[in-house]
N, C-alpha and C positions, 0 to 999 in steps of 0.2 A: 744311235749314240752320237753326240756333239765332240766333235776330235777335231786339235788342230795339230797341222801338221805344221811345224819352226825348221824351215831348207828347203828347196824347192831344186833341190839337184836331183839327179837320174831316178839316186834311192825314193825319195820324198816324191817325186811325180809316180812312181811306181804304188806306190803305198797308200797315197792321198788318192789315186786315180781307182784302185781296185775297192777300195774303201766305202769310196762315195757311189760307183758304180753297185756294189752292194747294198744300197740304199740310206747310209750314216749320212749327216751333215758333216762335212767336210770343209774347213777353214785352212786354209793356210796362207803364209807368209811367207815370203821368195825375193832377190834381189830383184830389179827395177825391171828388166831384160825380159826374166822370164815370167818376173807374174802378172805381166803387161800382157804378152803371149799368151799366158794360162787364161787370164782371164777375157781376153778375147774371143780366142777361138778353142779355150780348152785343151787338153791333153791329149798329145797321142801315143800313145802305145803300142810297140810291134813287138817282134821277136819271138821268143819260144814259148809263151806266153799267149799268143795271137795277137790279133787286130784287134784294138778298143781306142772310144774318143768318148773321152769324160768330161763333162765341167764340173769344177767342182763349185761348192755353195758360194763360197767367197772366196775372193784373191787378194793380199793388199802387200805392200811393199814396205809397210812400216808395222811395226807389232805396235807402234800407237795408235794406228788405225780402230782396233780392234775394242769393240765396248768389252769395257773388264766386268767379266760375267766368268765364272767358272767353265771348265770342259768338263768333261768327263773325260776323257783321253787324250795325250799331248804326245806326240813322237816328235825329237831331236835327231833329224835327219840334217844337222848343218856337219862341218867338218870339224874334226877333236878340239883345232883350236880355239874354234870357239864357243866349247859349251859351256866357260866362266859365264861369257856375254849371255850366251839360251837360255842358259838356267838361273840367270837373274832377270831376263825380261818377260819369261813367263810364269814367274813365280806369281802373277798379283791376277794369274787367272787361274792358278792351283786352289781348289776347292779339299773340303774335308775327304773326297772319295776320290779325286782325282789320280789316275793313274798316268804317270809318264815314263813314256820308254825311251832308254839311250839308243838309238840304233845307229850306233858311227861301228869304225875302225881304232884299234888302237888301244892303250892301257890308258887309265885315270880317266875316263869319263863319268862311270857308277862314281866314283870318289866324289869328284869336281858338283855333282848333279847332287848326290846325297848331304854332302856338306850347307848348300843353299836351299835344299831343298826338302831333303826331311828321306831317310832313306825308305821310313812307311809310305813312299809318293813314288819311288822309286823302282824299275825292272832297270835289266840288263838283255837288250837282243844279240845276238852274234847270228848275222846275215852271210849267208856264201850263196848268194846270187852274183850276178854282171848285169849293170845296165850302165851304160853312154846314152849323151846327150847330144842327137844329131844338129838340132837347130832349136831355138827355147821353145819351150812345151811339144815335141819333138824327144822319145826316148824309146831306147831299144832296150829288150833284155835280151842279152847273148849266149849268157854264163848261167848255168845251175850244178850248185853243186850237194847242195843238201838243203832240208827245212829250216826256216829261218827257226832259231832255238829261244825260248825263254824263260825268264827265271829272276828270283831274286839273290843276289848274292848273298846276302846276310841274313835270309832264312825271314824277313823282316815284313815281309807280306804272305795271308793263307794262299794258300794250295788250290782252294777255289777261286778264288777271286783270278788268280793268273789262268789257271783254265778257262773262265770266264774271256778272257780276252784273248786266248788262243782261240775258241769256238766261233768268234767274232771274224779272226782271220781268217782261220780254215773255211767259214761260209762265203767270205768274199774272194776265195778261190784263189789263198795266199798260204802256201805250203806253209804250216807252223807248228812245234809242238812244244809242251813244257818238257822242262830238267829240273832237277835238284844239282845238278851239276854243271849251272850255266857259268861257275867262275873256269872249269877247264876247258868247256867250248868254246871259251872265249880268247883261253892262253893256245890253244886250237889253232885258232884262227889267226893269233900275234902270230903262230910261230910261221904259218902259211907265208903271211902277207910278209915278214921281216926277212924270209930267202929270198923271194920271188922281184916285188914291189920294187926296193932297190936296184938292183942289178936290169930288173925291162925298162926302168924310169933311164937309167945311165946307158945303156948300150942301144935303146932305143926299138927294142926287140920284144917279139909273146913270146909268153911264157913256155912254149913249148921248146924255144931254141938252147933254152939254159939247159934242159936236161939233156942235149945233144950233146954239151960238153966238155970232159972231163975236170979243164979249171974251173970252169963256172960252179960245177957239179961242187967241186969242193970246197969254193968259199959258200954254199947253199949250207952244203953240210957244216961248215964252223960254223955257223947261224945258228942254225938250229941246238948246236952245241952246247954254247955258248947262254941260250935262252933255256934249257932246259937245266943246266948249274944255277942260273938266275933261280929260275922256280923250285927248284930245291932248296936253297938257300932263303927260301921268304915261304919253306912249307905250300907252293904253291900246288893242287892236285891237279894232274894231268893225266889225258886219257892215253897215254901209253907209258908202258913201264921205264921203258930206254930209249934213248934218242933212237938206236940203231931199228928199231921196232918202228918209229915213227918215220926215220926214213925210208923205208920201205915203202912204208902205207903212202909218205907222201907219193913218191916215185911209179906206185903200181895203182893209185887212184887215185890223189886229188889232182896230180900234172896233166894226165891225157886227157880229161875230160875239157881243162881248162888251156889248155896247148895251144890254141889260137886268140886266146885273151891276151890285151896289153894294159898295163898295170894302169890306174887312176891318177899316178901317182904322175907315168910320164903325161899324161895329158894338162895336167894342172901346169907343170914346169913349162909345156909347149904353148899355153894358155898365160903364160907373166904368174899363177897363182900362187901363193904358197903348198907346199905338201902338209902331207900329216908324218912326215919322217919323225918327228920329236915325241907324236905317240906311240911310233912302232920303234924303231932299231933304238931312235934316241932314247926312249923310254926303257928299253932294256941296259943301254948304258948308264942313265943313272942309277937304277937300280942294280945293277953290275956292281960300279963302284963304291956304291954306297955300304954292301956285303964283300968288299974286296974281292971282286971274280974278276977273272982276264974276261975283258970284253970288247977284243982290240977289231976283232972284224965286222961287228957291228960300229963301233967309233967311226972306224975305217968307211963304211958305209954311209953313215950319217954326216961325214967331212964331204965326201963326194957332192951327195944328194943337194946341203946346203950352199954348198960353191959350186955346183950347176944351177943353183933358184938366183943365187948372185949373177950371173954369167949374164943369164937370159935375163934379166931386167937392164940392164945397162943398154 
């Protein structure tokens, strides 16, 4: 299969790397740093995962490098905010069968991708793995927390055809399975990353120490609150009935496994980068006010986040 992968961060070296090691042709496009690195000496991969060093087919730094020839497979592994930019510079390699996957964090990506791009072109992934980037092409996976899940949200692609590209992963020895229910894996995962992601980016802390204690505990729990009036309010379906159900589950399984994780979020701000706060909390605040819900501890969150990205640039 001819796949390009558009990012070349943690996820995207991960992805591209087990990919091409499974024997696809693999393309990808990466800032200057690291696909200088990729394409050098290739990819390396540790962690719970194993030892692998990949090259992948091609490396270039500009997607105009790239002759405009169709994929068969496109993965959007850059960060939320730029999938306007991904998904208008790889539309002129979207062929008739071409399949491309959102693979970020965050609400309005399927949106943003579907809109320029045709939602029959379009999957939705929701990833709950960890990988950091120790040095460029250089990436650890730390974190597992479940199959990377796929799906279309609007029912708008067959049944086969996504298993077709599940079968693809799962041979390149990349946990994955379909849903019909990837729009609540994915609010899943908002609601994860929108307690956790904030609060380790600001106090500079894993994840493990938030559930040590009590205040923290509590503004986690308004989060989650808060996101789940959202989703009721926009008909959203979600895989637990009641918040109080969901914290639980958060608390007795998805915390400990990840209790030594430190969120992406504060590494970007310790990095000058932007976050994706405006896909997660912030994105629940617009959609908060937009239905009139109190959405004050995520605002609250997202005031922080953004005047810590200020702070650190100066």
């Amino acid at each position: 299969m001819k796949i390009l992968i558009f990012g070349l961060g943690a996820v995207g070296q991960v992805l591209g790397g087990f990919l091409q090691k499974a024997g696809h042709d693999v393309s990808a496009v990466g800032r200057s740093k690291v696909a200088a690195a990729v394409n050098f000496r290739g990819i390396d991969i540790s962690g719970i995962w194993g030892d692998h060093r990949v090259k992948l087919s091609r490396t270039y730094e500009d997607i105009k490098e790239l002759p405009i020839e169709p994929f068969d497979l496109i993965l959007l592994t850059i960060k939320s905010f730029d999938t306007r930019f991904a998904a208008n510079a790889v539309k002129k390699f979207v062929g008739k069968k071409t399949m491309v996957i959102c693979a970020q964090n965050g609400y309005g990506n399927y949106e943003i991708a579907s809109d320029i791009l045709g939602e029959n072109h379009i999957l939705q992934a929701r990833l709950l793995f960890g990988a950091e980037s120790l040095d460029p092409g250089k990436v650890k996976i730390s974190v597992f927390g479940d199959d990377i899940m796929l799906g279309s949200p609007k029912y708008s692609i067959a049944e086969d055809r996504i298993k077709d590209i599940v079968k693809i992963f799962v041979e390149a020895e990349i946990p994955t399975r379909y849903t019909e229910d990837i729009e609540a894996y994915l609010w899943a995962k908002i609601l994860y990353n929108c307690a956790l992601n904030p609060l380790s980016a600001i106090l500079e802390t894993h994840y493990g120490s938030l559930g040590e204690d009590q205040n923290l505990m509590a503004v986690m729990e308004g989060v989650i609150l808060e996101i789940f009036n959202v989703a009721d309010a926009y008909n959203i379906p979600m895989l637990w009935d009641t918040p109080a159900s969901y914290i639980r589950f958060f608390y007795e399984k998805l915390l400990p496994p990840t209790a030594a994780h430190h969120a992406s979020m504060l590494q970007d701000i310790k990095s000058g980068r932007p976050t994706e706060i405006d896909a997660l909390n912030g994105a629940m605040v617009r959609l908060g006010e937009k239905a009139g819900i109190n959405v004050s501890i995520n605002k609250t969150l997202t005031w922080i986040i953004r005047g810590k990205e200020n702070m650190l640039r100066i």
